[in-house]
C-alpha positions as CSV (number, residue, x, y, z in Angstrom):
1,X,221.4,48.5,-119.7
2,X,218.0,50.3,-119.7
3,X,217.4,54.1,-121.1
4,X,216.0,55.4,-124.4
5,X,216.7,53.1,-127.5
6,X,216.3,54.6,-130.8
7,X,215.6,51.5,-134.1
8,X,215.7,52.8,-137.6
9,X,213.5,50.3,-139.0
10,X,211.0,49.4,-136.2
11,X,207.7,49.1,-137.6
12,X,209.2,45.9,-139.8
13,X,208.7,42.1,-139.5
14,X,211.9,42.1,-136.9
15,X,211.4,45.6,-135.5
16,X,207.8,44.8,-134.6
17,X,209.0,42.4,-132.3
18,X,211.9,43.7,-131.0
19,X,210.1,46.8,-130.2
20,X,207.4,44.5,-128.2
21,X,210.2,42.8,-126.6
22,X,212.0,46.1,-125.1
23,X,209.1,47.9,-124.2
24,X,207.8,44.8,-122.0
25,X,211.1,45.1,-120.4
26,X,210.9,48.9,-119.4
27,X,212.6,50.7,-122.2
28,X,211.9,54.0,-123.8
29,X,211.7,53.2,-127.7
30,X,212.2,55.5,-130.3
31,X,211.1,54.0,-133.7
32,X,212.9,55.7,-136.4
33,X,210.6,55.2,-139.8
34,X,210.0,57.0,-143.0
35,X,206.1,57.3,-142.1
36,X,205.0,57.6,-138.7
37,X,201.4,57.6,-139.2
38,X,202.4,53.7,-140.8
39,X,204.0,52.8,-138.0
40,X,200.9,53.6,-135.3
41,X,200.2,50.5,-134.6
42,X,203.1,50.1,-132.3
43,X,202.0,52.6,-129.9
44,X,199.6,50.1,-127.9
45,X,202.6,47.7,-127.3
46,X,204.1,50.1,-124.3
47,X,202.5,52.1,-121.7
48,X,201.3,55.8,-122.6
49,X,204.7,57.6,-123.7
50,X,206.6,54.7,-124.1
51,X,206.9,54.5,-127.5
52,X,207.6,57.7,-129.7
53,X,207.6,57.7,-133.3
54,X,210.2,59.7,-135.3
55,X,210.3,60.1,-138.7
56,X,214.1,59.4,-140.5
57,X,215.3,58.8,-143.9
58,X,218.7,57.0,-143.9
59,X,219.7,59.0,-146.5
60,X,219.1,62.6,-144.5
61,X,222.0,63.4,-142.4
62,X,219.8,65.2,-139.9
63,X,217.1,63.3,-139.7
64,X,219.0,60.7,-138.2
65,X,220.8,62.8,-136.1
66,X,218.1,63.7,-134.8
67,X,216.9,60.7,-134.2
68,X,219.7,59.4,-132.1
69,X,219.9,62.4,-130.1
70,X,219.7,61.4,-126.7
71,X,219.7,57.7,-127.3
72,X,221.4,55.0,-125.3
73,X,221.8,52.3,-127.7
74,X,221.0,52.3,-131.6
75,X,219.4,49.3,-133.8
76,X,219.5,49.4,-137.4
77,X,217.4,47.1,-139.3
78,X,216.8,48.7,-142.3
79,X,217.3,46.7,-145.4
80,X,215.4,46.2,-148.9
81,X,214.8,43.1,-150.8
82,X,214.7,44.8,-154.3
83,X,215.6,48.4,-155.5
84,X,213.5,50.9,-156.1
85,X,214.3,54.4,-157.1
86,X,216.5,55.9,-154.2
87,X,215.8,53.5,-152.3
88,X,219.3,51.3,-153.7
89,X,220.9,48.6,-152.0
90,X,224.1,50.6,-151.7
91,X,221.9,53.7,-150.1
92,X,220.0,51.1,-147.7
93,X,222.5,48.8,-146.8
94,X,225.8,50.7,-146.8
95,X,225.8,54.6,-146.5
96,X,222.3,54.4,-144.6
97,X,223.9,52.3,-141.7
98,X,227.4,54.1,-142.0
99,X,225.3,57.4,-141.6
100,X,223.7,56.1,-138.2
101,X,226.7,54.8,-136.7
102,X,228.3,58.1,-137.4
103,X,225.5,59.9,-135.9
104,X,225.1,57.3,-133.0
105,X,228.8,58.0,-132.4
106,X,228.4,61.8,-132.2
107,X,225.4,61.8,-130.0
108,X,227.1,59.4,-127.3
109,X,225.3,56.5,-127.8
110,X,226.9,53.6,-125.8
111,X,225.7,50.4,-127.8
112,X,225.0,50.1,-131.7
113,X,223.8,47.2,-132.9
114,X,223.6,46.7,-136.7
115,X,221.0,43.9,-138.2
116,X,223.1,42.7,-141.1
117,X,222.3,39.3,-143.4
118,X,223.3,35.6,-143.2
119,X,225.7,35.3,-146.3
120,X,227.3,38.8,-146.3
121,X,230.0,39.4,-148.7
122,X,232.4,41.4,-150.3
123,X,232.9,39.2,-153.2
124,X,229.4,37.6,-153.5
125,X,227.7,38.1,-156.9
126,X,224.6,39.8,-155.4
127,X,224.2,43.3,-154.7
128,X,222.1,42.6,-151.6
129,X,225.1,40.2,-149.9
130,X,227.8,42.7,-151.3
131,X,226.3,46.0,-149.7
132,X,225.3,44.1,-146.5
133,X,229.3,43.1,-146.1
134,X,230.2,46.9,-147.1
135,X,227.4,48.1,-144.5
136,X,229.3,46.2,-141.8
137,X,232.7,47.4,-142.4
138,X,231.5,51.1,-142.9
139,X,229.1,50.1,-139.5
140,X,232.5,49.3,-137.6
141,X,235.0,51.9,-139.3
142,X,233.0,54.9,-137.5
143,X,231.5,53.0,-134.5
144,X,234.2,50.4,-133.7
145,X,232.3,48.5,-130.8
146,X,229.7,48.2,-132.7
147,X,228.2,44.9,-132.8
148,X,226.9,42.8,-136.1
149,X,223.9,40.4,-136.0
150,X,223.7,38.0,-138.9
151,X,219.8,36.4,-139.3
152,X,219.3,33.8,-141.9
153,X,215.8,33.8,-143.0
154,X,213.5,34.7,-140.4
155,X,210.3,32.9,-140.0
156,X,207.3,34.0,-138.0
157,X,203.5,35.0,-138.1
158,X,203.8,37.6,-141.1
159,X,206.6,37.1,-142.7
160,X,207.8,36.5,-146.2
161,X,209.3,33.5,-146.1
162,X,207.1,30.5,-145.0
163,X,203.8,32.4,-146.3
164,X,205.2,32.5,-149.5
165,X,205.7,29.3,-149.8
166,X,201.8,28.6,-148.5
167,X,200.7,31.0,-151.2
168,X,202.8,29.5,-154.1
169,X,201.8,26.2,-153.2
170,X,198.2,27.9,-153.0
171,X,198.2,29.5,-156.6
172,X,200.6,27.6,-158.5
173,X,199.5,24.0,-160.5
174,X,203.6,23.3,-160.4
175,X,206.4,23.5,-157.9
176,X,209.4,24.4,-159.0
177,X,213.0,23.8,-157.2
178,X,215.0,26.2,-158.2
179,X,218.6,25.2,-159.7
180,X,217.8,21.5,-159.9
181,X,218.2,18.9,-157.3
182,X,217.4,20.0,-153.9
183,X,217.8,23.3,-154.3
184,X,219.3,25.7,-152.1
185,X,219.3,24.9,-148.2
186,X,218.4,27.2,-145.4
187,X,218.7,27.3,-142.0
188,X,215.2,29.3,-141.0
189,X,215.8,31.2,-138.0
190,X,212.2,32.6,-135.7
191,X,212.0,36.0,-135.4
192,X,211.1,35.5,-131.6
193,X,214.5,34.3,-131.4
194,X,216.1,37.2,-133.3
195,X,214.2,39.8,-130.9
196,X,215.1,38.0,-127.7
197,X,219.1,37.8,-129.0
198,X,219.1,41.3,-130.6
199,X,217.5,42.2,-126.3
200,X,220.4,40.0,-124.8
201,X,223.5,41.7,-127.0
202,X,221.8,45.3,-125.5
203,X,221.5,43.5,-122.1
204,X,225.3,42.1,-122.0
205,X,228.7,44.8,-122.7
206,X,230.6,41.9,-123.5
207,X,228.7,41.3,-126.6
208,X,230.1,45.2,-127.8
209,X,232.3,44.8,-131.1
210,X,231.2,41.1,-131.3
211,X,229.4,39.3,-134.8
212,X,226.8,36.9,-134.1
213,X,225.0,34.7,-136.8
214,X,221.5,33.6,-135.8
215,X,219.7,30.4,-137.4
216,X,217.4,27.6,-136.4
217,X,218.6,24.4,-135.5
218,X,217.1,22.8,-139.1
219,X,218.8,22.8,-142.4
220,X,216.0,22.5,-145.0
221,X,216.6,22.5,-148.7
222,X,214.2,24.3,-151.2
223,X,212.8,21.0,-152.0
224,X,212.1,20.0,-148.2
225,X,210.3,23.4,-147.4
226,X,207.8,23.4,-150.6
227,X,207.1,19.3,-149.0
228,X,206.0,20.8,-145.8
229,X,204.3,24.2,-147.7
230,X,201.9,21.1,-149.0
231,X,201.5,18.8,-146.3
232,X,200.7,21.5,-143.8
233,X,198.3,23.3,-146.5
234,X,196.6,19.6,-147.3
235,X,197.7,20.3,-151.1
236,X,199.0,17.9,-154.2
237,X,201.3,19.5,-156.4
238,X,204.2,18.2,-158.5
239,X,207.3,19.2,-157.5
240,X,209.8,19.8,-160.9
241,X,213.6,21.0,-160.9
242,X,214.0,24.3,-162.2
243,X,217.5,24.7,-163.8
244,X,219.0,28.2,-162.7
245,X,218.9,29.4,-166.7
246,X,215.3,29.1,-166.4
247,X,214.8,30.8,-162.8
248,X,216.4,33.7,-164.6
249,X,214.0,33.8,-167.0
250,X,211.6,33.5,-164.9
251,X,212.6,36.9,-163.1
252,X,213.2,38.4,-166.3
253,X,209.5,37.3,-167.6
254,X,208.5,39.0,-164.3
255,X,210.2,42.3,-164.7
256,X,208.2,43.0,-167.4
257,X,205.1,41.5,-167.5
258,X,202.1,41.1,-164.4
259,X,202.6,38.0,-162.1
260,X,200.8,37.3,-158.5
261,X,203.4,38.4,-155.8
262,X,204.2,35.4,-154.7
263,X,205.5,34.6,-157.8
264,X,207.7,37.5,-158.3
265,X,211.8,37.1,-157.8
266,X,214.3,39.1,-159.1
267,X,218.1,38.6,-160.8
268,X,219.5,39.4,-157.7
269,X,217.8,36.9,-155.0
270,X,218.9,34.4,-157.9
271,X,222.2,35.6,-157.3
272,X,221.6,35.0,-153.7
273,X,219.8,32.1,-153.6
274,X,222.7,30.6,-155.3
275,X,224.3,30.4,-152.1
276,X,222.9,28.3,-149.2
277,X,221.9,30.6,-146.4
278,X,223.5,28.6,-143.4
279,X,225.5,29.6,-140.4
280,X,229.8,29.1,-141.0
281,X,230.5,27.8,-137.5
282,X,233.0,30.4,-136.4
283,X,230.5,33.5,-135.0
284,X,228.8,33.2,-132.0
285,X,225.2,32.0,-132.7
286,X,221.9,32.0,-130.5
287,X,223.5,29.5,-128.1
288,X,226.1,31.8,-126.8
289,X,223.4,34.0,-125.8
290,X,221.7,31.2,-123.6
291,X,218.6,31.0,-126.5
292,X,217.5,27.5,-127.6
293,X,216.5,28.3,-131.4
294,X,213.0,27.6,-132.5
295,X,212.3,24.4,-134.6
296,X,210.8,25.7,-137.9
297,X,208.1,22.3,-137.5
298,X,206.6,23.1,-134.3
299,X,205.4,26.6,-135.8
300,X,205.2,26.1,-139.5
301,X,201.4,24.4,-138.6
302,X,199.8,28.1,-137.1
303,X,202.0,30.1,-139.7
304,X,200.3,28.1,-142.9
305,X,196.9,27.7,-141.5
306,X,195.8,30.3,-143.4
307,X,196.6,28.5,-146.9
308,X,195.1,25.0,-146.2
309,X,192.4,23.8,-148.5
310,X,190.0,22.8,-146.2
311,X,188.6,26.7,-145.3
312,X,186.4,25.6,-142.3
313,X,189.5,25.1,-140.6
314,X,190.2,28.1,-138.1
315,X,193.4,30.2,-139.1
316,X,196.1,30.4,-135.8
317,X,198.2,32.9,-134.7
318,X,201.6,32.9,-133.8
319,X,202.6,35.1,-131.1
């Protein structure tokens, strides 16, 4: 495949890379994005022209449409973590993607590919995993080859996973587990990876109307990720079970009253972190798409450098 591609959500953690990624390989990218001017610093990653910036609001009919217009292949990866205002789960998650796929359908687009979440469900107790399930079958009802990537959390150089648990472990005398135990278990996935699969599916028909879930090749409980937060940060801190009555007050402390950022968690990623974020075993996975997934370990070094104690030690990048 090759042409024009048009991403609703380019200028995020994953769009940043995938947009990289496809304009290394010769494509024409269109980033859709609420504010243009935000999302400058993308232009430098393609030659003059290469990468245009439109702006779209998932929730504007023709906006969108007229962001597709023209497009060979559409990538949504718009998604929120928390509401605010408008901006709903249900608006983000469900009738923003069923509004592109309907509008990628009408302009003749030939691939869609919709960037959904590990753990989708209809019948899950958090909004998030409920609207990212309805997003998916609204995605398919009015684009039916449409094809549905699953990430678990996605790790890299900026994102808000593994540097949260550098700052927490930074700022925070205790470490809490949350719900007890272990905690929850994840299966941290590298946003390199995600870019390169989310390249291959546009690369490869075959992968039209398919569902893929991506991971890394680690399962790491709660407990095991805030171990390797202190051993790459060179930090001592107790580590205490949190029971999940607790947690929730936590978030509900934290709705109403200042806390650092890193801090800060809402009912609803309770409600998802109830369930462990790891691939079923029945959807195609990283693997099928010839990609070796990315140890967490061999990065998690560069990506925490930035939180160790000893502050004459350079910070590294991850590419």
């Amino acid at each position: 495949m090759s042409g024009l591609v048009t991403i609703f959500g380019g200028s995020g953690f994953i769009g940043r890379s995938l947009v990289k990624r496809l304009a290394a390989a010769g494509y024409r990218v269109r980033v859709a994005v609420r504010d243009p001017e935000g999302a400058l610093f993308l232009k430098p990653m393609g030659a003059v022209g290469q990468i245009e910036l439109v702006a779209a609001n998932v929730r504007d009919d023709a906006s969108v449409a007229r962001a597709v217009r023209g497009a060979d292949a559409v990538v949504s990866l718009v998604g929120i973590l928390a509401e605010h205002g408008k901006q709903t789960f249900t608006a983000v998650h469900a009738e923003g993607p069923a509004r592109i796929a309907r509008a990628s359908k009408a302009a003749g687009a030939g691939r869609l590919v919709l960037v959904s979440a590990l753990g989708a469900d209809i019948a899950a107790q958090s909004r998030y995993a409920r609207t990212k399930a309805a997003g998916e079958g609204l995605v398919r009802g009015a684009f039916p080859n449409a094809t549905i990537v699953r990430p678990s959390v996605v790790f890299g150089d900026e994102d808000g996973f593994l540097n949260r648990f550098g700052a927490v472990a930074e700022i925070s005398p205790l470490l809490f587990v949350f719900g007890g135990g272990d905690g929850p278990r994840f299966q941290p996935v590298y946003v390199g990876d995600v870019a390169e699969a989310l390249f291959r599916i546009l690369q490869r028909p075959e992968t039209a109307a398919q569902t893929f879930e991506l991971a890394g090749p680690d399962v790491l409980s709660w407990r095991a990720l805030l171990q390797m937060a202190l051993r790459e940060t060179g930090r001592r801190r107790p580590i205490v079970p949190l029971p999940w009555p607790l947690v929730s007050l936590m978030a509900t402390v934290g709705s109403v009253l200042p806390m650092p950022k890193p801090l800060k968690i809402t009912r609803d990623q309770i409600r998802s972190l109830r369930r462990d974020s790891i691939i079923a075993g029945y959807q195609r996975t990283l693997r099928d798409l010839g990609i070796a997934p990315t140890p967490i370990a061999t990065l998690a070094p560069a990506i925490l450098s930035r939180y160790r104690r000893n502050l004459d030690v350079p910070k590294i990048s991850v590419l």
